[in-house]
C-alpha positions in Angstrom: -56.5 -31.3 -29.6 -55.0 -35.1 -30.0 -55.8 -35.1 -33.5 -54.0 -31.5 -34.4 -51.3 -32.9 -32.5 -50.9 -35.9 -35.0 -51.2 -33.9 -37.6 -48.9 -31.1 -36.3 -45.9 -34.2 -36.5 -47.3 -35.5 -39.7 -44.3 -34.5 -42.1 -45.8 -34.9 -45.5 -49.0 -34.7 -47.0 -48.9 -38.1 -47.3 -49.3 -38.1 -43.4 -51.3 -35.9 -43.2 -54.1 -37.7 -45.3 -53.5 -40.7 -43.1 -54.7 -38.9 -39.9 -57.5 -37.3 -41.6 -58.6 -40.9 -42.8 -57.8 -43.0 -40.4 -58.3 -41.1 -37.0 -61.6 -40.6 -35.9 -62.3 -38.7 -32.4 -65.5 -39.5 -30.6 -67.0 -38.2 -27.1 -70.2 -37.1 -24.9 -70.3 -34.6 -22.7 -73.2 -33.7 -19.9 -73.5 -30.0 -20.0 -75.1 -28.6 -22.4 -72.9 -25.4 -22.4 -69.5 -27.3 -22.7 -71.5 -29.4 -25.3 -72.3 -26.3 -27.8 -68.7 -25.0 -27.7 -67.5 -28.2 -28.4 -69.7 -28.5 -31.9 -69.0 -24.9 -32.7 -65.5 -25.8 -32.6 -65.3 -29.0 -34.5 -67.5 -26.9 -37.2 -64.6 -24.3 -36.8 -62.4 -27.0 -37.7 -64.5 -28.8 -40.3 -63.6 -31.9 -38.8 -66.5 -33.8 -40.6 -65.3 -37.7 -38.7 -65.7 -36.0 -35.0 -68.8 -37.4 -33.4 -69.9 -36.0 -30.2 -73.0 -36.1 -28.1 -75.1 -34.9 -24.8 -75.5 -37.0 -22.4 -74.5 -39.1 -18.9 -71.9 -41.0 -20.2 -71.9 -42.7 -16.5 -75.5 -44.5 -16.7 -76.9 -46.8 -19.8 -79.0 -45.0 -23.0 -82.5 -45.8 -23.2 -83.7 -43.9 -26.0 -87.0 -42.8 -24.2 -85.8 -41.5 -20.9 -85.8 -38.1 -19.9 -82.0 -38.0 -19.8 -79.8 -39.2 -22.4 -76.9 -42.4 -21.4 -73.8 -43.4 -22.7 -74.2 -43.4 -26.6 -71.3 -45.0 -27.2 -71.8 -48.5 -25.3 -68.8 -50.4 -24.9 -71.2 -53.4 -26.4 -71.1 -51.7 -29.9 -68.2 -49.3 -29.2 -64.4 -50.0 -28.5 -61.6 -47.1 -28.6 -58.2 -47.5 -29.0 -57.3 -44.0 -27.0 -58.9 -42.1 -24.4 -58.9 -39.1 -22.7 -60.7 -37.8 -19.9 -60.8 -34.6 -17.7 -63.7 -35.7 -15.2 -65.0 -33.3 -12.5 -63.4 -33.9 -9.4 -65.8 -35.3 -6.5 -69.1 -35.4 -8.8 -72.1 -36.9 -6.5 -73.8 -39.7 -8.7 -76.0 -41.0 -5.7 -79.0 -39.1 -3.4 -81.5 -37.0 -4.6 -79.6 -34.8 -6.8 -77.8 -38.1 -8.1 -78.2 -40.8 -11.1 -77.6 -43.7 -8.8 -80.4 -45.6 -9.6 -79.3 -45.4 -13.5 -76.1 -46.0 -12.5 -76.9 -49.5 -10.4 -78.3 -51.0 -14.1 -74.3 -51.5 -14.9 -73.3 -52.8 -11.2 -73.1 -56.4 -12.6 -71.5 -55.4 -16.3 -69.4 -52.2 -16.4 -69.1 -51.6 -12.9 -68.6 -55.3 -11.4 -65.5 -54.4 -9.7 -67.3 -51.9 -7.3 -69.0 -48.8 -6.3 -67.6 -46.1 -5.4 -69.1 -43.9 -2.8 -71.9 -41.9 -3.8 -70.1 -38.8 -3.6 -67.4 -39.5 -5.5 -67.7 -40.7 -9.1 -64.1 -40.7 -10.8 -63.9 -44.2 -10.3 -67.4 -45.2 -12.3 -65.2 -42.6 -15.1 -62.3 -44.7 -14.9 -64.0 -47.9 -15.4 -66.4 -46.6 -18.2 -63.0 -46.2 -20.4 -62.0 -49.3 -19.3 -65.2 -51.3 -20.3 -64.4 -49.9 -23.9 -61.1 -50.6 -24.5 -59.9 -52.6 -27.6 -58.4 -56.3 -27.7 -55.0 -56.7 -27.5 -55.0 -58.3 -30.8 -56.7 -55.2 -32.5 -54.4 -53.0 -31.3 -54.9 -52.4 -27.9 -55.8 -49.3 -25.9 -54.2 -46.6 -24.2 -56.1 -44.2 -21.4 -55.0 -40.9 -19.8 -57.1 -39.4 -16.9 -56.7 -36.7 -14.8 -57.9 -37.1 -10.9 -57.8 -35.5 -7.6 -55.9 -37.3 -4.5 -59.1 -39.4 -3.6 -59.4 -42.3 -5.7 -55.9 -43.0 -4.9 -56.4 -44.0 -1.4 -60.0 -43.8 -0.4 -62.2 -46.3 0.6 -60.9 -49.2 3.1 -60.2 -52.6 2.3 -63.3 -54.9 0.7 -65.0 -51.1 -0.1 -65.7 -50.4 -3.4 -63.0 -48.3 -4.3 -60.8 -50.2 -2.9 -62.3 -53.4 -4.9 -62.3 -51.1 -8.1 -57.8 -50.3 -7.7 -57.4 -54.2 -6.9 -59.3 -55.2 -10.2 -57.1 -53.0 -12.0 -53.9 -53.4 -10.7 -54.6 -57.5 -10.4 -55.5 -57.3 -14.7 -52.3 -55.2 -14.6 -53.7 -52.3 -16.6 -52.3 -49.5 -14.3 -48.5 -48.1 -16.7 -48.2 -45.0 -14.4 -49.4 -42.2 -12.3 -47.7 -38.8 -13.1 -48.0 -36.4 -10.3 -49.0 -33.2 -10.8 -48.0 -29.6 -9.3 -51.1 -27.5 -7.8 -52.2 -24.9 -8.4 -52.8 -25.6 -12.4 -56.3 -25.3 -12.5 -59.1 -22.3 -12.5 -61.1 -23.3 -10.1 -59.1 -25.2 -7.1 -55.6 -25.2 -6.1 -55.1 -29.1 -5.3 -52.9 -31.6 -6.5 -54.0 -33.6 -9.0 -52.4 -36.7 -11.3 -52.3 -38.4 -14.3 -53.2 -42.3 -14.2 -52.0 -43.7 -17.3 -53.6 -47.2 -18.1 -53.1 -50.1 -21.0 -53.8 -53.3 -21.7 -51.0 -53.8 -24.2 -48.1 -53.7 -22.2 -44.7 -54.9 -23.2 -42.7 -57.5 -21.1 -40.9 -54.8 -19.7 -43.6 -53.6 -18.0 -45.5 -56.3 -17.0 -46.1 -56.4 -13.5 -44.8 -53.3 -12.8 -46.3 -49.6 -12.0 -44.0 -46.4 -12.5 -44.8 -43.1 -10.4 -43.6 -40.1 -11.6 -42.8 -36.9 -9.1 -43.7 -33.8 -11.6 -44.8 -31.6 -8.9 -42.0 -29.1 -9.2 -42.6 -29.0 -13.3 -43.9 -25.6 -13.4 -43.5 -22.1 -13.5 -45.4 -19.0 -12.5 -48.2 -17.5 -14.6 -47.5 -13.6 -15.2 -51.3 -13.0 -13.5 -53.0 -15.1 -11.5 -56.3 -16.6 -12.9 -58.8 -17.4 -9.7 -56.6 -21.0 -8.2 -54.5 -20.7 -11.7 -51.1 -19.6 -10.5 -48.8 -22.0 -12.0 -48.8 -23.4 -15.8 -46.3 -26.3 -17.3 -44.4 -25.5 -20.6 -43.7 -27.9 -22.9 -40.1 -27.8 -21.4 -41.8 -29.6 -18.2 -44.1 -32.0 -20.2 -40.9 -33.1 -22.2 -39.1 -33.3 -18.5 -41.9 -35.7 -18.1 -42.4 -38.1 -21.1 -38.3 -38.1 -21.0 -38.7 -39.6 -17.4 -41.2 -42.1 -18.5 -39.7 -43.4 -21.8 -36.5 -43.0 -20.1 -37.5 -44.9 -16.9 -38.9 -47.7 -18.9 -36.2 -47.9 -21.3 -33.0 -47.9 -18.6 -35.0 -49.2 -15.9 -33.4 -46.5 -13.8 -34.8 -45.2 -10.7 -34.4 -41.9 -9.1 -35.6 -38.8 -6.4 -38.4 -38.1 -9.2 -39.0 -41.6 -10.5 -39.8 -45.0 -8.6 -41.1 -47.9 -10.3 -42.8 -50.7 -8.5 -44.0 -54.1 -8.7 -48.0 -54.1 -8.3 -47.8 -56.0 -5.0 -46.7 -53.4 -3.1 -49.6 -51.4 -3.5 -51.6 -54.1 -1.7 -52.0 -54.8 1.9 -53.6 -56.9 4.6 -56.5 -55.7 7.0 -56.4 -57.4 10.2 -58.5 -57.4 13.4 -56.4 -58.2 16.0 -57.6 -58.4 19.8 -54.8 -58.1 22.3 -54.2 -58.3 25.8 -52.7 -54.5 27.2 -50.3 -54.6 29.5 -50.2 -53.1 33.2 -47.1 -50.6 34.5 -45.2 -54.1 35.3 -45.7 -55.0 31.6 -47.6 -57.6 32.9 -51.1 -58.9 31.3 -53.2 -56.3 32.9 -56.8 -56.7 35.0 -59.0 -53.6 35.5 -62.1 -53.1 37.6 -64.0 -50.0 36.2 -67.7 -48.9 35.9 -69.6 -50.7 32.8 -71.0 -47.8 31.1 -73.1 -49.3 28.7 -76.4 -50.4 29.2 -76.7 -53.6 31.9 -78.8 -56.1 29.6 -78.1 -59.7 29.1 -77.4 -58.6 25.5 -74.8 -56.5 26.4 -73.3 -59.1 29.1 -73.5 -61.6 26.3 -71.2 -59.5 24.0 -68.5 -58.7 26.4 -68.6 -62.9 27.5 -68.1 -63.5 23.4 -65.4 -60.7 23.2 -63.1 -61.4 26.2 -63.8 -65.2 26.0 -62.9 -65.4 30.0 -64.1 -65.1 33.3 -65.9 -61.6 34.0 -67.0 -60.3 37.1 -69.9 -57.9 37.9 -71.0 -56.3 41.1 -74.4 -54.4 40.4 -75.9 -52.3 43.2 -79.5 -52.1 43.0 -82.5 -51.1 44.9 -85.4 -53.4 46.1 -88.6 -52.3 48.5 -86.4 -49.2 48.6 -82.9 -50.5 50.2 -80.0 -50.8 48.2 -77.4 -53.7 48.2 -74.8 -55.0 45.9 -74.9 -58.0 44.3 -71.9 -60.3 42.7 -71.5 -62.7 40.2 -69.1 -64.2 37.5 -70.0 -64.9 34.1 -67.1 -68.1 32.6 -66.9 -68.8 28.9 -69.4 -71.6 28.9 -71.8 -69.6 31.2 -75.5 -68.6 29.8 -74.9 -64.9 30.4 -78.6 -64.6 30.0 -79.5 -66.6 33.0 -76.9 -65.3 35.3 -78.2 -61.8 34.4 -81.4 -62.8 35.4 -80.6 -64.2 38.5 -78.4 -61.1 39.7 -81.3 -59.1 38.8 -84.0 -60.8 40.5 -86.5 -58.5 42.4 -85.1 -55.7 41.7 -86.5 -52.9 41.3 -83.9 -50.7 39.9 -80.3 -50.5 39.1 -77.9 -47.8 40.3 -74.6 -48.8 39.4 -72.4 -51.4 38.0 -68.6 -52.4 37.9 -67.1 -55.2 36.8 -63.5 -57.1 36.5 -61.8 -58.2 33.4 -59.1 -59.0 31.1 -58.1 -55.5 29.2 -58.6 -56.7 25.6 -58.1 -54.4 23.3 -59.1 -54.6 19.7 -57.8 -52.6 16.9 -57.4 -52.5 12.7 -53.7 -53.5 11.7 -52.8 -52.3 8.4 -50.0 -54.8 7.1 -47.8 -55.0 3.9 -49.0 -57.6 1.2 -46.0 -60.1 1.5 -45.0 -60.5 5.3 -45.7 -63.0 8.0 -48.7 -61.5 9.5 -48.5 -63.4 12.4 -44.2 -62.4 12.7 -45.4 -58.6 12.1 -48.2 -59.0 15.0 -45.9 -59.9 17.3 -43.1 -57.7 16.3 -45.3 -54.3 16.0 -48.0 -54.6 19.0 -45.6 -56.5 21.5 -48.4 -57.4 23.7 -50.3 -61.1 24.2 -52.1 -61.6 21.1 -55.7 -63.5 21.7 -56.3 -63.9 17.9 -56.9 -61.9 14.6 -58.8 -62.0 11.5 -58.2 -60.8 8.6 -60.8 -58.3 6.4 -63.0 -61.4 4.4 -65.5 -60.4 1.7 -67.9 -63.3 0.6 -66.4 -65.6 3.5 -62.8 -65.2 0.8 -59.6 -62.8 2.4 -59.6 -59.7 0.6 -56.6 -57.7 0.1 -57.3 -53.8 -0.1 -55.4 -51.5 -2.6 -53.9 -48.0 -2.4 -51.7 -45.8 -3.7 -49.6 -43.4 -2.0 -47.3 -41.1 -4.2 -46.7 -38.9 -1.0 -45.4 -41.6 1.1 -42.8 -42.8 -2.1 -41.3 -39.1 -2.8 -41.3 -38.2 0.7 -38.4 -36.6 2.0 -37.4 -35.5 5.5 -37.0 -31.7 6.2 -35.4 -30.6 9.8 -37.6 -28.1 11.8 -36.4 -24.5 11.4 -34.0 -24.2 14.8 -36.0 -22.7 17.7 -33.5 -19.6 17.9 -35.1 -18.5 14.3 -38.2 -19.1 14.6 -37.9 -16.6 17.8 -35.9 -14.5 15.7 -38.6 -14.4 13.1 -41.3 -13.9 15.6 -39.8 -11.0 17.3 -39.3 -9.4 13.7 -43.1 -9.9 12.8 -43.6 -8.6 16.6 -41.5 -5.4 15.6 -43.4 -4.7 12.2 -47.1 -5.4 13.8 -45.8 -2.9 16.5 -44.6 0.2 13.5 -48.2 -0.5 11.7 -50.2 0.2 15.1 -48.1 3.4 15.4 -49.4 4.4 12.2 -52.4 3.7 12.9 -52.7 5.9 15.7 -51.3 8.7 14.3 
């Protein structure tokens, strides 16, 4: 389809001769089905260049395995465009999986990361990317088509996560076009365009442009299974104008937002702070521990709260019970005062203790401000200390991208009078079907 569209704009025959020469389509595909109509087609077309195999274009090629690899090995191969339509959420890992395979690239093609097992776009994304052309040969150019997920999933130092932060730090990522739903036969989600290079002008450097396309669509005449809606070419030249345009002006608007690749990044910090009490004062509690009474245990809450702890553990010995106190401090052996607490007896029934109410939670904070400053600002309670997500004993940022959160924009609730307008309406209707129904 790329090459008839070059040679749809060629103007003269001149042109035309210069696609036929000079552009040569390669590709692999996995199912054998798929595979067949694609080399019916190209023998439709006599294209005699096109090249196209069978085979797992996500796992290496070893010419005796039962199932063929990647045939076009970025070691021998490089490409100065590419196209892909990958299956959304494909499982390359468990039984039904390739992972194995897969793992034989984990320090070559896939040294950024992993991706989850159950989720393979990503190991996609980076096979075009292993393959793409010098700068000085020309460069290349990628188009993909994704679902929602490997713009967001996967938490910081995770492989997905590793995987966006490799590409946005090389500054390959141009733009992300979103997509309205609905578009394809057999789901109805979103989905989006990444558009990738590694030849990008000054004008772009740096920088990553979202597109809002969702509303570029109209209706289909008939509804084909999740197919309800289908863009024109009057929507896909809405879109490239908005790209070329956006670029070009450096304009920004309701449908187009361009960014610098920083803001896509953030910190991940463990932060343990001290709650407060209805006085807004630094709050004490005495509750039951409910987690198993070992010196293990004991040891972990000294390390956590890093202060003075007291436990009162009733217990039963020759068949009376009593209560027995005692504090653990910071430079206690928690092992030895559990032991003496728990001397002759036979069983324990209940235990409460006293302490500080730390509280420890995952702070999600923009690449580029004062984490300590936001801290203080956003939890407003006694901070005890925080850490931020490490990876190798180095800080990691994470990466994500969120479209939705850019384009959002605020609709007011439907006014309660309405909504009981509309319900008493509905209430009316349901009420005229029953009496049909009974006569």
């Amino acid at each position: 389809m790329a090459k008839e569209h070059l040679l749809e704009r060629a103007d003269t025959p001149d042109e035309k001769a210069r696609v036929e020469k000079y552009v040569t389509v390669h590709g692999q595909e996995l199912s054998p089905t798929n595979y067949a109509v694609c080399q019916a087609d190209l023998l439709i077309k006599n294209d005699r260049q096109a090249t196209v195999y069978l085979g797992n274009s996500l796992i290496p090629h070893e010419p005796y395995s039962r199932e063929s690899g990647d045939q076009w090995p970025e070691t021998k191969w490089r490409f100065h465009r590419m196209l892909s339509n990958p299956p959304f959420g494909v499982t390359w890992g468990g039984k039904d999986g390739y992972e194995k395979e897969a793992r034989k690239l984990a320090k070559t093609r896939y040294q950024a990361g992993m991706p989850r097992v159950n989720d393979g776009a990503l190991l996609f994304l980076q096979t075009m990317l292993a393959k793409m052309a010098p700068p000085e040969t020309g460069g290349s150019r990628i188009a993909v088509i994704f679902n929602g997920s490997p713009l967001s999933n996967g938490d910081c130092g995770s492989g997905e996560s590793e995987i966006r932060r490799w590409i946005l730090e090389n500054d390959w990522l141009d733009a992300i076009v979103m997509l309205p739903d609905q578009l394809f036969y057999n789901t109805g989600i979103f989905t989006y365009v990444w558009l990738l290079r590694n030849d990008k002008p000054a004008s772009h450097y740096g920088r990553v442009m979202l597109i809002d396309a969702r509303q570029q669509f109209e209706k289909e005449p008939k509804s084909f299974g999740n197919k309800r809606h289908r863009i024109t070419d009057a929507h896909r030249a809405w879109i490239e104008e908005r790209y070329r345009d956006g670029w070009a002006k450096g304009y920004a608007d309701e449908q187009v937002k361009v960014f610098p690749r920083e803001d896509f990044a953030y910190h991940k910090v463990s932060v343990v702070f001290w709650q407060t009490d209805e006085h807004d004062q630094p709050a004490i509690v005495t509750e039951p521990y409910e987690k198993a009474f070992t010196a293990a245990n004991v040891k972990k809450e000294q390390d956590f709260h890093e202060s003075d702890l007291s436990f009162r553990v009733r217990v039963k010995t020759d068949g009376q019970e009593k209560t027995v106190g005692f504090t653990v401090k910071s430079e206690d052996n928690a092992a030895r005062k559990f032991k003496e607490a728990m001397s002759g007896a036979d069983e324990t029934l209940a235990v409460e203790w006293t302490h500080r109410r730390y509280v420890q939670d995952d702070e999600y904070i923009p690449h580029g401000e004062d984490i300590a400053a936001f801290l203080k600002r956003e939890i407003a309670k006694p901070i005890i200390r925080w850490e931020e997500t490490k990876k190798d004993g180095k800080t990691v940022l994470g990466y994500e991208i969120l479209p939705n959160k850019y384009f959002y924009r605020y609709q007011p609730p439907t006014p309660a009078k309405d909504l009981l307008a509309e319900f008493w309406r509905l209430e009316k209707e349901a009420e005229k079907m029953l009496e049909g129904l009974a006569k």
